[in-house]
VOSEKOL-189005 format. One record per residue (C-alpha): x, y, z. Coordinates in steps of 0.05 Angstrom, whole numbers, plus 5000, padded with zeros to 4 digits. Example, Ala and Ser with C-alpha at 12.3 -4.5 7.8 and 13.67 -1.06 7.14 Angstrom:
<nodes>
524649105156;527349795143;
</nodes>
This chain:
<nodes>
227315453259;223016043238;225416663253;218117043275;211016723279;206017083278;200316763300;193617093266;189516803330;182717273312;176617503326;171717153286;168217683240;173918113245;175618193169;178817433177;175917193120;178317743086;186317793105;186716973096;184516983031;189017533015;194217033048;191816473010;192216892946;198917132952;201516472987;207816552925;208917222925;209517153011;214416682998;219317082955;218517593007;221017083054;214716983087;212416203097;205016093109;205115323111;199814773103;196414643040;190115153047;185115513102;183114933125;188714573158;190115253197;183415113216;184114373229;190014563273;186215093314;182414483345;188314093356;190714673401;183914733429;184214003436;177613943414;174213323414;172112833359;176213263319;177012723266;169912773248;172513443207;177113023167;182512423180;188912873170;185213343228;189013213285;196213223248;195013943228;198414263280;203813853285;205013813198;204214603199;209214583264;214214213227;213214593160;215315283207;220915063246;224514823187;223215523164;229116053169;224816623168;218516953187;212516523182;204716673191;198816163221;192416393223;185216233241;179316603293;177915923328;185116043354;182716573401;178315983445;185415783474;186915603543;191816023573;195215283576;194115093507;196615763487;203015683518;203215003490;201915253417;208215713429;212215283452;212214833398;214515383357;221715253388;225315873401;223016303347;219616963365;212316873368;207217503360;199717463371;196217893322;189117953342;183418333292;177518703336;171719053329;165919323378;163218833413;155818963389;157018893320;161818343336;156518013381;150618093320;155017893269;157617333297;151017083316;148716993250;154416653233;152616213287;145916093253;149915963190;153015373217;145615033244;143815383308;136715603331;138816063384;135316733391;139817333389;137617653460;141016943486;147616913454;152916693481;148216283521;152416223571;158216643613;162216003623;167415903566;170615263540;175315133488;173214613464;166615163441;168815653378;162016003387;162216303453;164816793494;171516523488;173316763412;170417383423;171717753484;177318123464;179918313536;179717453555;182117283490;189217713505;188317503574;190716823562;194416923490;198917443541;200416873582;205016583526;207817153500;210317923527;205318463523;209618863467;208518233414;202018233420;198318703361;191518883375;188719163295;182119543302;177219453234;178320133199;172520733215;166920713163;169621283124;176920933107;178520393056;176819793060;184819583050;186620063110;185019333158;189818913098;194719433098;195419463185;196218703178;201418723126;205619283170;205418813222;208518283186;212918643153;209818363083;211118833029;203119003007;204719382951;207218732915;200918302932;195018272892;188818362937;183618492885;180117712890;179517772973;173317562995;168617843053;164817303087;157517733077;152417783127;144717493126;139418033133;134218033187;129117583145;133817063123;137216933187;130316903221;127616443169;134016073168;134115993248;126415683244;129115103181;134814933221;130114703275;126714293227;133113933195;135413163210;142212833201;146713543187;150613523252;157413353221;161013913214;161813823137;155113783127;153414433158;159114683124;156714513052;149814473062;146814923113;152515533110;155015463031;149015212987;143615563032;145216103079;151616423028;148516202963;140516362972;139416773035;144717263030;144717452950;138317792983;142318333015;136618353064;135718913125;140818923177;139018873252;140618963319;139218503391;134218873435;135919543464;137419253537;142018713502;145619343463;147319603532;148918963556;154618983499;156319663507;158719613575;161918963572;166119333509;167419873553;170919453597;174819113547;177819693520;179320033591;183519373598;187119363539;189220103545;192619893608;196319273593;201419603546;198619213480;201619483411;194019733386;194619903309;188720413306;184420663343;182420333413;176520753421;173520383359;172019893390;168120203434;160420213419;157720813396;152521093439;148121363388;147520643345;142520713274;135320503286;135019683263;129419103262;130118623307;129917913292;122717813328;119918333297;119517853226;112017763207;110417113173;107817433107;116017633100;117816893116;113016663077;115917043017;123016953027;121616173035;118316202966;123816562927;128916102955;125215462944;124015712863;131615782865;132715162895;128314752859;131515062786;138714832817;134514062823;132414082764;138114292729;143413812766;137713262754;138713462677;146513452678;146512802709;141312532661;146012812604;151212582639;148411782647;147211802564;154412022548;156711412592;152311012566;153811232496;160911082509;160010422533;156110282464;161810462430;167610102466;162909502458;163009562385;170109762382;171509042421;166708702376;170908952310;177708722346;175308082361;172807972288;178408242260;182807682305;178307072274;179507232200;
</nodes>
């Protein structure tokens, strides 16, 4: 039986992406501090999110799916010391399903470590991740709606910060849960790696976190342009195929090498954010949380920068942005189209050859 969990339950675009792949990374040097992260990679922590979530159809993600949570279960109670799960889609928990998920840990001592931000830039960032993964939403109408299910990983569920503890507190005591605010502008980027480490008592100064990656954001072009082709796709709705297709190949590996303007939800959606936030943080100052930072972080700003919003994209911009990223595309066609080609007379080169080799052998067995 493990020792501690801690269980890494979100926000999504929190710095996630970031800490697990510093995880991931150091998966070795974790373990000759003592520290077990189990499963075989990301995704199975992801894989098991849904079985908590009990999400449905979740073997359309992969067969294995809904064993994750029982083979990363297993891996951690036949741990003796402190282990680590984590994934964001964690935070769309029942207060049920959370108590569930802990209880399956056995006896050990489980702590909920939960990554925040403010909820505007939460809210904007997380709806063009949303976009990412094949929706045609507008952002003025995200969430689109104020009921929450678990069985949904993109609404308000996984990111109100205030429900999210709400019903992770139901399964644990307020002291083990750790609320990290993303570090101020002006501090290091490790300052968020370096809270998380503290917290589970993981020794940072022996990990490498020099390959982490940041899961980048579109700018206000790309995600508007992306938004409209997603409305005009057929045959992506399995989740791998958004995955692959609409999030990896197009959105992270032609829209966002653009590094495109940032941008904003209109100015009565802003305050619509800002005092939901508010009231998220006057909770969590008063339910005794262990906050690592500053609450008032994640409170919005009332002065926010000037940015575009999405609307405000003219179709001479679209128009240009489509035609870089088709060129691009159509040079990756044409040069996969030439590897395979290469590829088909290598094969059929060998072939040749194994034919003459047989034809020597079998004249060579007749003299």
């Amino acid at each position: 039986m493990a020792s501690r969990v801690f269980l890494h339950v979100g926000l999504p675009k929190t710095g996630t992406t970031y800490l697990q792949t510093i995880l991931w990374n150091n998966r070795d040097e974790l373990r000759r501090q003592g520290i077990l992260l189990p499963g075989f990679g990301p995704r199975q922590h992801l894989w098991a999110s849904g079985v908590v979530r009990e999400e449905p159809n979740l073997e359309n993600r992969h067969a294995d799916a809904p064993r994750a949570w029982a083979a990363l279960t297993s891996e951690v109670n036949a741990w003796a010391g402190p282990a680590v799960i984590s994934h964001e889609f964690f935070a769309g928990a029942s207060p049920e399903q959370a108590s569930r998920a802990v209880a399956a840990l056995n006896d050990a001592e489980v702590h909920v470590v939960v990554t925040a931000r403010d909820m505007l830039s939460l809210v904007t960032a997380r709806w063009q991740e949303y976009v990412k993964n094949g929706a045609t939403t507008s952002i003025d109408d995200y969430p689109e709606s104020e009921e929450t299910s678990p069985h949904d990983a993109w609404d308000w569920g996984s990111m109100d910060v205030a429900d999210v503890l709400r019903r992770w507190s139901a399964a644990v005591p307020p002291e083990r849960v750790h609320v990290l605010t993303l570090p101020k502008p002006s501090e290091p980027r490790e300052t968020l790696w370096l809270r998380f480490a503290d917290v589970l008592g993981i020794d940072a100064a022996r990990c490498d976190a020099s390959g982490s990656e940041a899961n980048e954001s579109l700018g206000v072009v790309e995600v508007e342009l992306l938004r409209r082709v997603n409305a005009d796709l057929q045959g992506f709705r399995r989740p791998v195929d958004r995955g692959v297709w609409i999030r990896g190949y197009l959105a992270q590996g032609k829209l966002v090498p653009r590094r495109g303007e940032k941008f904003w939800p209109s100015p009565a959606r802003v305050e619509e954010l800002r005092a939901r936030g508010d009231r998220a943080v006057d909770e969590l100052a008063a339910r005794g949380y262990d906050v690592i930072g500053d609450l008032e972080d994640l409170r919005t700003p009332s002065d926010v920068p000037q940015r575009r919003h999405p609307d405000s994209v003219a179709d001479a911009e679209l128009v240009e942005a489509a035609s870089a990223t088709i060129a691009a595309m159509l040079t990756d066609v044409r040069r996969l189209t030439n590897e395979r080609r290469r590829n088909r007379t290598r094969r059929g080169l060998v072939r040749k050859a194994a034919g003459r080799a047989r034809g020597l052998w079998h004249r060579s067995q007749t003299r």
